[in-house]
C-alpha positions in Angstrom: 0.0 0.0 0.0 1.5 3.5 -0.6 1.2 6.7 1.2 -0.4 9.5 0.3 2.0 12.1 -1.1 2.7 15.2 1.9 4.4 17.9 0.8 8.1 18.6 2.7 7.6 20.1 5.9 9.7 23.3 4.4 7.0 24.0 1.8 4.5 26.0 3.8 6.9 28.4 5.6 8.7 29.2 1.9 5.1 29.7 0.8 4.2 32.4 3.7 8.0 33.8 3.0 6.9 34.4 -0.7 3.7 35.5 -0.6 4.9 38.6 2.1 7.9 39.3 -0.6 5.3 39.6 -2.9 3.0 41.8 -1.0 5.3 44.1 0.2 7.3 44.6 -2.5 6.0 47.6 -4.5 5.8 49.5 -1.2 9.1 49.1 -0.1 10.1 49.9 -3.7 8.1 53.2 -3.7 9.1 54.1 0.0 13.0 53.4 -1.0 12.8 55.6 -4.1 10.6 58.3 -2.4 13.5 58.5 0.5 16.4 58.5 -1.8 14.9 61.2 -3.4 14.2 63.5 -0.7 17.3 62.5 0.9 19.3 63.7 -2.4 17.1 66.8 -2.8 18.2 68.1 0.9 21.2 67.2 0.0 22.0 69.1 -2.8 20.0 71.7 -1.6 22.0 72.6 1.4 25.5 72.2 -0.4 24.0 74.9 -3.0 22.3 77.1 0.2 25.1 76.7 3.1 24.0 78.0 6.0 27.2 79.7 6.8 30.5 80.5 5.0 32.9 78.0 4.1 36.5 77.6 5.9 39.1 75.9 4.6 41.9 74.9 7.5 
């Protein structure tokens, strides 16, 4: 007599793991972008807008 087929044990936490990568993907692709640029835009703002002179030592 054979036994019914199972799955491996691993299959159902690789599922789960998958199907969060998948969910969460396009917002931690938007957030990323969306903080890079803000982050580069302060950026390049304050080296064109010091706040102060420059010193060189």
């Amino acid at each position: 007599m054979d036994l019914p087929l199972k799955p491996p044990p691993a299959t159902g936490w690789i599922r789960h793991l998958l199907a969060r990568v998948l969910r969460w993907w396009p917002a931690k692709m938007t957030c990323t972008m969306a903080g890079m640029a803000v982050f580069f835009g302060a950026y390049f703002w304050l080296l064109r807008h010091p706040l102060d002179v420059t010193s060189l030592f």
